[in-house]
N, C-alpha and C positions, 0 to 999 in steps of 0.2 A: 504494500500500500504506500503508494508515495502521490507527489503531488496535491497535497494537503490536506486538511481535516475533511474527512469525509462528513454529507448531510446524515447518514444511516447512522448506528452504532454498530460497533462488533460485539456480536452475540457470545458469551461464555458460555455453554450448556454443562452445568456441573459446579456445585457450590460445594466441592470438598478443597482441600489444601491445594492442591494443584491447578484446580481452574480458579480459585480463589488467588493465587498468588498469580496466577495470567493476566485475569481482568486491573488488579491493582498495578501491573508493570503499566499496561498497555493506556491505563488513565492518568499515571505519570507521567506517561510523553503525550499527552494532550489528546489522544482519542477517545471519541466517546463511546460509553462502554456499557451494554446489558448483560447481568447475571441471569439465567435464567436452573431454576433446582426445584426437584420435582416435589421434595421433603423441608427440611430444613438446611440450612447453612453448616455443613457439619457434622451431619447426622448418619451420614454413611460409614464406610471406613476410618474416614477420619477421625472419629467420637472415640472408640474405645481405642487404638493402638497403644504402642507402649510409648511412645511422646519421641521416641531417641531422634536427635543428630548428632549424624555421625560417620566419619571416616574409615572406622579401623572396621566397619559390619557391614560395610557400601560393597556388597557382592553380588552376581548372579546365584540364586536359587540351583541351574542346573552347575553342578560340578562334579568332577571323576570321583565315583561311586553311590554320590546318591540315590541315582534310581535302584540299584543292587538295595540299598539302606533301606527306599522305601517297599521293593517287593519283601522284604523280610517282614512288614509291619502288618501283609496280609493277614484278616481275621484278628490283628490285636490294636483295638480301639484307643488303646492307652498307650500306644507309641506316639515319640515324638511327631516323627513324621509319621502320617497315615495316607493309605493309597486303600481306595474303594471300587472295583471298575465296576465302569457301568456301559451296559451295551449299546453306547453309541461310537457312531464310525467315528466323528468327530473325535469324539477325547481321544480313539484311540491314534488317532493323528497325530492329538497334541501328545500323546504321550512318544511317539514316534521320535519325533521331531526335539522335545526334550531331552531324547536320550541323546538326541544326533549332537546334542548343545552342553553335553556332557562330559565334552574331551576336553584334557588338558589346553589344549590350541586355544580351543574354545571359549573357554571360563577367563583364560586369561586376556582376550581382547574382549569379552565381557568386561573385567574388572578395570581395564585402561579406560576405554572408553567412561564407564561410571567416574571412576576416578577422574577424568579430565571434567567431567562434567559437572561433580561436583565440589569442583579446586576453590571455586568462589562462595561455598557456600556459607560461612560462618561471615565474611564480609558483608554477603545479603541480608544474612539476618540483622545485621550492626545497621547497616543500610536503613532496613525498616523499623526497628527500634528507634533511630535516631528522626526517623520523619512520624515518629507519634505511635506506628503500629505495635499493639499489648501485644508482643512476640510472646511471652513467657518465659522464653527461655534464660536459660542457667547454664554453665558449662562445669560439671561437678566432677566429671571425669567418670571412668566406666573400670570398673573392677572385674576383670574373670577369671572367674571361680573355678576352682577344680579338686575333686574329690581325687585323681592321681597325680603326684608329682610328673609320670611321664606323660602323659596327659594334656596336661599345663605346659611344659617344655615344648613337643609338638605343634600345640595352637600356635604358641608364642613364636616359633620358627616358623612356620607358615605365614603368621601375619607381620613378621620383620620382612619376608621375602617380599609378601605382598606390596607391602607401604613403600617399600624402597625409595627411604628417606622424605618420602613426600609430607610425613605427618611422621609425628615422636612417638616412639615406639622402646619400650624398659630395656635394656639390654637381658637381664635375668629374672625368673620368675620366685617371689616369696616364697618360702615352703615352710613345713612343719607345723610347731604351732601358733610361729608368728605371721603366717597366712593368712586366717580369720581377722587377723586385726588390722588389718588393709581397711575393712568397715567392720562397724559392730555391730553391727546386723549379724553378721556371714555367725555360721553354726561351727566349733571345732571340726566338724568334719571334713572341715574344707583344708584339706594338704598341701594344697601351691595356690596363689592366685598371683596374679599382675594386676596394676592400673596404667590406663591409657589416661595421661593429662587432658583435658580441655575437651572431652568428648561432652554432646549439651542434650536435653533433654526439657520439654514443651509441655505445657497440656495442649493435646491437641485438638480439642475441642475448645479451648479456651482462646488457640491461636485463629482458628476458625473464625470465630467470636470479631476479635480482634482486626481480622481483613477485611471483615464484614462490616464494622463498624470505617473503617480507613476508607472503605469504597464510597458508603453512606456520605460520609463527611466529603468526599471528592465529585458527588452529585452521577454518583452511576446508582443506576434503576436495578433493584436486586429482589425479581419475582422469583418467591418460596412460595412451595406446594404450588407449583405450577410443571404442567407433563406438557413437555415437548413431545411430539406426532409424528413430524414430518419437516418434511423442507420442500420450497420453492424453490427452482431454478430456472433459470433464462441464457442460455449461451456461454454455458461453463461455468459460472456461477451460483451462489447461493443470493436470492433476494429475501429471502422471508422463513421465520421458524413459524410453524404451526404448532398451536400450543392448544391446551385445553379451555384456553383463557382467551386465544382469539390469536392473529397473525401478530409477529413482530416481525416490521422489516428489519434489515443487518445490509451495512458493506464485509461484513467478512463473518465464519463461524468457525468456534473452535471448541469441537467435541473432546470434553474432559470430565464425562458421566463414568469414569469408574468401568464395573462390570453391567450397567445400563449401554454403552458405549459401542457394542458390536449391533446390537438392534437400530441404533441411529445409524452410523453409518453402514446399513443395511439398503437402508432407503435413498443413499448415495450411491449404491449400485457398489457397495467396496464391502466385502467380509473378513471382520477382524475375528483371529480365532484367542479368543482370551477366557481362560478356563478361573476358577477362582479356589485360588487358596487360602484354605477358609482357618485363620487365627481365631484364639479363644483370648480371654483377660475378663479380669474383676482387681476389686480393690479390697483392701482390707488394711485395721489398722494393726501396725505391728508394734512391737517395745523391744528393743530398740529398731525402729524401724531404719532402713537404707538411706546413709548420706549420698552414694552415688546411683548410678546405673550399673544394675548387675547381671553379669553373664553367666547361667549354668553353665559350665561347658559341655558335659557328658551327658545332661538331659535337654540342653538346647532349649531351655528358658529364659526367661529375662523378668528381673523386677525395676520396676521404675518410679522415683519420690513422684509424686503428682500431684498439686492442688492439697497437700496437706495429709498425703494419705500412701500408700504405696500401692502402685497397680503390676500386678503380677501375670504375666502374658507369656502365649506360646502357642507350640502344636504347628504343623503343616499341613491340613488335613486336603487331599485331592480327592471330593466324593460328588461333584456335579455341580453345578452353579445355582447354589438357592443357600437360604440362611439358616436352614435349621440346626435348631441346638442341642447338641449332643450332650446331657450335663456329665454322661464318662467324661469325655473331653476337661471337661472343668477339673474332676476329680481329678486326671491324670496330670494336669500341669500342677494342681495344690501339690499332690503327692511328688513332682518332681522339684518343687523349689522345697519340700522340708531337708531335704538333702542338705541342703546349703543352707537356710534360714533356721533349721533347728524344728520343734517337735512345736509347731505353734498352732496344731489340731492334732487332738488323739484318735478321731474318725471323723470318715468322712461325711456322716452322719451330721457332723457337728458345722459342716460348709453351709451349710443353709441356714444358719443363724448368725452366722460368722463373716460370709464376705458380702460383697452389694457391688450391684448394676453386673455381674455376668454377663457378657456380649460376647457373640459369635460377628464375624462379618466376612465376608468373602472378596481378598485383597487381591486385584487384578493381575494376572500373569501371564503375558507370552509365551510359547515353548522355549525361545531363548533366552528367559528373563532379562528381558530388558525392555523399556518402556518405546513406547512408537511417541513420536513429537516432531511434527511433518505438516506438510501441506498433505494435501487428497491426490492421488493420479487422477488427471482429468478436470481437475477445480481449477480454478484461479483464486478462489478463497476462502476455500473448507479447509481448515486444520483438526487433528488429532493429536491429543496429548492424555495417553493414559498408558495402563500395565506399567506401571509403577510397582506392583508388587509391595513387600515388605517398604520401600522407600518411597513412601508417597512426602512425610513429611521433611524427611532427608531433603531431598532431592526439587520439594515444591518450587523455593524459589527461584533455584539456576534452571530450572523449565521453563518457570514463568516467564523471566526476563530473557530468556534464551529466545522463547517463542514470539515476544510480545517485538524484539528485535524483528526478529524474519516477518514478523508482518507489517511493522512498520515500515522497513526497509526493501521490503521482497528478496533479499540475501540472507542464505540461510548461514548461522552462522559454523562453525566448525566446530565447535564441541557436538551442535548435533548431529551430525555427519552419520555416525552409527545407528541411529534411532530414526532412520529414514524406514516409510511405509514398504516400498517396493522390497526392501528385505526380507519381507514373510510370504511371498508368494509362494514358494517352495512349500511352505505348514498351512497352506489355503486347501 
């Protein structure tokens, strides 16, 4: 979009962190701008996750040996990672096509790419903090925990490789019994842990909150509980969203509905194949509860300080795209963080009195993990930005502003290079 403020607005379809952090780039360089979110502002994915940003966990989901990891989780509901199949061609596509995204080769131009992506991200945040936006965040640092010293060693070598040098990384990992006191949360049984400095962590429903209110103030129109339909086009373009509410015109749309997201740009003639992985988390309050953000390692959980409370998240669950709540699932990540948190339920009996707000959501996932943030084949001005996966809040604002560039300017810029559309035809 160049040659000056256009009469229309660009349409946002999607009021979670990532089309929320789109619409606010794009009303800061003077475009005018509509939200349009079928729920509330927030109320998707975004609401319950575990809040992290962060550098040293900015990975692709498919990497060498997971899928092995999860056929083993067959029939056991209470695995970390759970795989369900279900007899459609589709998933078994996407299952295909994850494994193919599973090599070494693979994962690792997976991780550069993330990595470059999200080089500017704690700057973004500074960015919006300092122009009024209630970011939340805090940068407390992220402790990972591990019940084996070799364990702990392992990760820690992995993720020195990883970073290489790009973010600070412990040279050695704690061990013994001065492990636990990394935080005082952590339970004796924890053998080794490490902390990552300056890792940060949101509520993410709270930062929601917060873009919502930055947009308000910036005079962009932000229709909640309103169902987008369809779209208008005329000569390559998008002129109009069909809503339940009645037509908005747009000069431009940029589809960022999450796992809502493959049905709209269905009706663009484009199929996204985006399967959902479906996380669990609750809150509960702990004594001593976690000063930082913390990493099971060997159960692949996480707990995180939140709003005054500690929210305890996990699971990978691959069982179809719908929300339901599995409360095993629940059971299974309490029962994996007493590991490391200590004995702070005797049954599980005792969870339904004990923790609040429970939330399942189904976090959007390419076979390749990695997010699509593109123009449309065939548009001159339908964008996609979603499959974000685990990193929706990571990753929101160097999208957003990533994005909000390529449509101001129509130069896409180079960090998004990997996360081009035309990449997934192969898993179509």
């Amino acid at each position: 979009m160049t040659g000056g403020v256009p009469d229309s607005p660009v349409a946002v379809v999607g009021g979670g962190v990532v089309g929320l952090c789109t619409a606010y780039y794009l009303a800061a360089a003077g475009l005018p701008v509509v939200v349009i979110e079928r729920r509330g502002l927030g109320s998707g994915v975004s609401r319950g996750n575990a809040g992290w940003v962060c550098l040293s966990h900015s990975t692709p989901v498919p990497a060498p040996g997971v899928l092995r990891y999860a056929l083993r989780s067959l029939g056991r509901p209470d695995s970390p990672l759970y795989l369900r199949p279900l007899p459609d061609p589709a998933f078994a596509r996407w299952l295909w096509r994850f494994w193919r995204s599973s090599t070494p080769a693979a994962f690792r131009r997976g991780y550069a790419a993330i990595a470059e992506l999200n080089r500017p991200t704690f700057d973004l945040f500074d960015g919006l903090r300092e122009a009024g936006v209630a970011t939340t965040l805090t940068r407390p640092g992220m402790v990972h925990a591990f019940l084996s010293e070799a364990e702990a060693r392992h990760h820690l070598a992995v993720q020195r490789e990883m970073a290489d040098g790009h973010y600070p990384m412990p040279d050695d990992v704690t061990t013994g019994a001065e492990a636990h006191l990394l935080d005082e949360a952590l339970s004796p049984r924890v053998r080794a842990a490490y902390l990552v400095e300056g890792e940060g962590v949101v509520d993410p429903e709270a930062f929601a909150r917060g873009l919502g209110e930055a947009l308000g103030a910036a005079g962009v129109k932000v229709h909640e509980n309103a169902e987008v339909t369809g779209f208008r086009t005329e000569g390559g373009k998008v002129t109009a969203l069909s809503t339940d509410q009645g037509d908005i015109p747009c000069s431009s749309v940029v589809v960022a509905a999450g796992m809502r997201s493959p049905d709209l740009l269905r009706t663009l003639g484009h199929r996204l194949p985006l399967q959902a992985g479906k996380g669990y988390s609750f809150s509960v309050d702990l004594d001593p509860a976690p000063r930082h953000t913390l990493y099971f390692g060997e159960r692949r959980a996480v707990a995180s300080p939140i709003g005054g409370t500690t929210r305890i998240a996990g699971t990978m669950e691959l069982s179809g795209n719908n929300n339901r709540l599995d409360w095993r699932r629940i059971v299974a990540v309490a029962r994996a963080s007493r590991h490391y948190l200590g004995q702070w339920f005797d049954d599980p009996d005792d969870l339904v009195s004990l923790i609040r707000e429970p939330w399942v959501g189904g976090r959007p996932f390419l076979p390749d993990g990695l997010p699509v943030i593109d123009r449309l084949p065939g548009y001159d001005n339908a964008y996609a930005a979603t499959g974000h996966g685990m990193l929706g809040v990571t990753l929101g604002p160097a999208t957003g502003h990533g994005l909000a560039e390529y449509i101001r300017t129509g130069s896409r810029p180079e960090a998004l290079a990997p996360f081009r559309f035309d990449r997934l035809r192969g898993s179509l």
